[in-house]
C-alpha positions as CSV (number, residue, x, y, z in Angstrom):
1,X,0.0,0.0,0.0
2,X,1.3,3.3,-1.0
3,X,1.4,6.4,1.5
4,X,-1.2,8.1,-0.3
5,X,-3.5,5.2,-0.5
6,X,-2.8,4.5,3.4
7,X,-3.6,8.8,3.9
8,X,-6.7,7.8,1.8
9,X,-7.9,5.2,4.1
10,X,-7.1,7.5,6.9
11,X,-9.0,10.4,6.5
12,X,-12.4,8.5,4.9
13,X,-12.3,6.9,8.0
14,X,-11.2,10.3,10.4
15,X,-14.2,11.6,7.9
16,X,-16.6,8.6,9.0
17,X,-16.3,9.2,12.3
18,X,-16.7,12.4,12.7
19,X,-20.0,12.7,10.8
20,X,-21.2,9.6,12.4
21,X,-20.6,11.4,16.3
22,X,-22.2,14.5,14.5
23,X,-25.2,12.6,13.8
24,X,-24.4,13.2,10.4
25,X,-24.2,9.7,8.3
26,X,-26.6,7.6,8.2
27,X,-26.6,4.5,10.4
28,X,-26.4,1.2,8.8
29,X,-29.3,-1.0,9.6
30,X,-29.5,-5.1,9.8
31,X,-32.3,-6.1,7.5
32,X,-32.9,-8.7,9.6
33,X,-32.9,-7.4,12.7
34,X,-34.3,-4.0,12.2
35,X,-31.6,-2.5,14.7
36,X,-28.6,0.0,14.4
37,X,-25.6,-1.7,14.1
38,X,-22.9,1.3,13.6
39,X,-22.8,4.0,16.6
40,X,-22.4,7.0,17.4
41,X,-18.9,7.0,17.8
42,X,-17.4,9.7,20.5
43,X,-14.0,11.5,18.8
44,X,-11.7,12.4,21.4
45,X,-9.6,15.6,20.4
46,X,-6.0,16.4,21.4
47,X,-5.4,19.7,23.3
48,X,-2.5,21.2,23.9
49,X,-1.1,21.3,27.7
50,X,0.2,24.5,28.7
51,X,4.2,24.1,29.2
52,X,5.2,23.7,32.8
53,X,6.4,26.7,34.8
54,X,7.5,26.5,38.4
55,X,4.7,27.8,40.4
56,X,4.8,28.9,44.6
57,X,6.2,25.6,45.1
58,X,9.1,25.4,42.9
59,X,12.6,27.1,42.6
60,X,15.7,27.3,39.7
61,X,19.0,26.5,40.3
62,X,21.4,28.0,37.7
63,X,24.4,26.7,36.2
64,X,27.6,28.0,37.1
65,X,30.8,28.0,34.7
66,X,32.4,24.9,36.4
67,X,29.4,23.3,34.9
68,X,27.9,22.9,37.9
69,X,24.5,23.5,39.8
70,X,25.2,25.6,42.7
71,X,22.8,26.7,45.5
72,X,22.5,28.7,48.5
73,X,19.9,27.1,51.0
74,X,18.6,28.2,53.8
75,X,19.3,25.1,56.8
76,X,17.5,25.7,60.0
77,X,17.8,29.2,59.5
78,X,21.6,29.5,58.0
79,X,22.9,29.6,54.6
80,X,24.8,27.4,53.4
81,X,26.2,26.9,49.5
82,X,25.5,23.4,48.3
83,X,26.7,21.7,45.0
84,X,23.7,20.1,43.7
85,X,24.9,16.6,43.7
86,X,22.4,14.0,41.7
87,X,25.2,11.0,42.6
88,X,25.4,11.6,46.2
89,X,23.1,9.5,47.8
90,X,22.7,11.7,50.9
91,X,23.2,15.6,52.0
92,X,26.9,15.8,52.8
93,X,27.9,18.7,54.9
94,X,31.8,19.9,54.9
95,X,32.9,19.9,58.6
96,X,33.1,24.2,58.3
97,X,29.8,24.6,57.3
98,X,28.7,21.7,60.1
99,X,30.2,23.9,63.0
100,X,28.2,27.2,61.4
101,X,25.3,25.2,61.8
102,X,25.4,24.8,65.3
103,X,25.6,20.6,64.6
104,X,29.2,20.4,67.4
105,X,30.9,17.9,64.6
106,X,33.8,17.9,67.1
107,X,31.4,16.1,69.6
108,X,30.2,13.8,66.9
109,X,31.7,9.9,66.1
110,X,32.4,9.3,62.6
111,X,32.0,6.1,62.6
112,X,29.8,5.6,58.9
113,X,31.0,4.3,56.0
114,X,30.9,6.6,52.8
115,X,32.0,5.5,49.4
116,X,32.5,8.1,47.4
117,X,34.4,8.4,43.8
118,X,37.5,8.7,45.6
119,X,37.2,5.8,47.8
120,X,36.2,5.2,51.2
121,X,35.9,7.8,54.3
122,X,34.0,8.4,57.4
123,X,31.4,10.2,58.6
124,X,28.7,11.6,60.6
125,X,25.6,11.2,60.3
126,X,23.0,13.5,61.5
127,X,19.3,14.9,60.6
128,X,18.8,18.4,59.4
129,X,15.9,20.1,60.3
130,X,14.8,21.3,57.2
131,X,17.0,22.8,54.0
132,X,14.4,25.4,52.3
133,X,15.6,26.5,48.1
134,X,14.0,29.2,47.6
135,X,10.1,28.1,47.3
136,X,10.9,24.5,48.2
137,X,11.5,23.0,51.8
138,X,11.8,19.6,52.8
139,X,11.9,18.9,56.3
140,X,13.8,16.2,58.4
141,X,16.6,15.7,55.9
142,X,19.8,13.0,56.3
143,X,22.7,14.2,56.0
144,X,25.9,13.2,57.0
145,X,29.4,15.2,58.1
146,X,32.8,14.4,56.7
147,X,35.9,15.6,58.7
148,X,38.5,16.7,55.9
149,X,37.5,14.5,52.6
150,X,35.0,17.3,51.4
151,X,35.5,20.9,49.5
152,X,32.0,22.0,49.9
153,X,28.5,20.6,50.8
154,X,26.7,18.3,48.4
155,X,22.7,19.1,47.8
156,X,22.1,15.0,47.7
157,X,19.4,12.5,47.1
158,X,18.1,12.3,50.5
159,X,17.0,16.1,49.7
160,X,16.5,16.0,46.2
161,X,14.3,12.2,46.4
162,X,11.6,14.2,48.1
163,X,11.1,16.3,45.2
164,X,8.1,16.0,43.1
165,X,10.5,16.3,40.3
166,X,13.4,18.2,38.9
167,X,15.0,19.2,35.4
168,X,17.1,20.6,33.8
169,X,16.8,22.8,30.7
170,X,18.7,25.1,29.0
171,X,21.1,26.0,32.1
172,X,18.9,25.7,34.3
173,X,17.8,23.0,37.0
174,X,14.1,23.4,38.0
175,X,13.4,22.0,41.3
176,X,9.0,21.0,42.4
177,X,8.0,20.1,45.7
């Protein structure tokens, strides 16, 4: 069958159906029978969804020229610049911006395994409050400490998992509680 035959056969029957659920054709009786056998058939149309925007509940995270997503979040009532990190598994904290937080890493055991890209080290681990991202906050968030190993804090998984979603387009990261 050649395209146009196959757009033919197409659009008689796109054109069938549409004058059939417009009460338009005629409906095809059984002689026998005496009762309609073709339907009114219903023709559901396509409408275009309006593109997503963040809305009260969302935030953007912009690309920096490391080529890296880079945040400042408000933990527990402290800033604190995170690395959006979508390979950690959990919110790592460096042991600066631990003490800054009021979190006493120096009273803390490290005593949890973290395998990172660069091996194995040890940390803390600890619950943060809540981190808020501009619109977004998630409350109750693990997180762990590491002593020396880390340059600066890792947004993670255990924050980002709670999100309804994120993206990324065009430089941007679009976070949605």
């Amino acid at each position: 069958m050649t395209i146009r035959s196959l757009f033919i056969v197409m659009f008689t029957a796109v054109a069938i159906a549409l004058l059939i659920s417009f009460g338009i054709a005629p409906k095809f009786q059984d002689e026998e029978a005496d009762i309609a056998v073709l339907e009114p058939v219903t023709v559901a149309t396509a409408t275009p969804q309006p593109a997503v925007s963040p809305g009260s509940r969302s935030a953007f995270i912009d690309k920096e020229n490391d080529g890296h997503f880079w945040t400042r979040a408000d933990v527990g009532g402290t800033q604190v610049k995170f690395m959006v990190d979508t390979g950690a598994s959990i919110v790592a904290l460096t042991y600066f911006d631990a003490q800054r937080l009021g979190l006493k890493p120096e009273e803390l055991d490290f005593d949890s395994e973290i395998r990172t890209a660069g091996g194995l080290t040890y940390g803390a681990p600890v619950t943060l409050p809540s981190i808020r991202v501009g619109r977004v906050i998630i409350k109750d968030v693990p997180a762990v400490i590491l002593r020396t190993e880390l340059e600066q804090s890792l947004l993670g998984m255990t924050f980002l998992g709670e999100l309804h979603s994120y993206e990324v387009r065009q430089g941007q990261m679009i976070i949605r509680q």
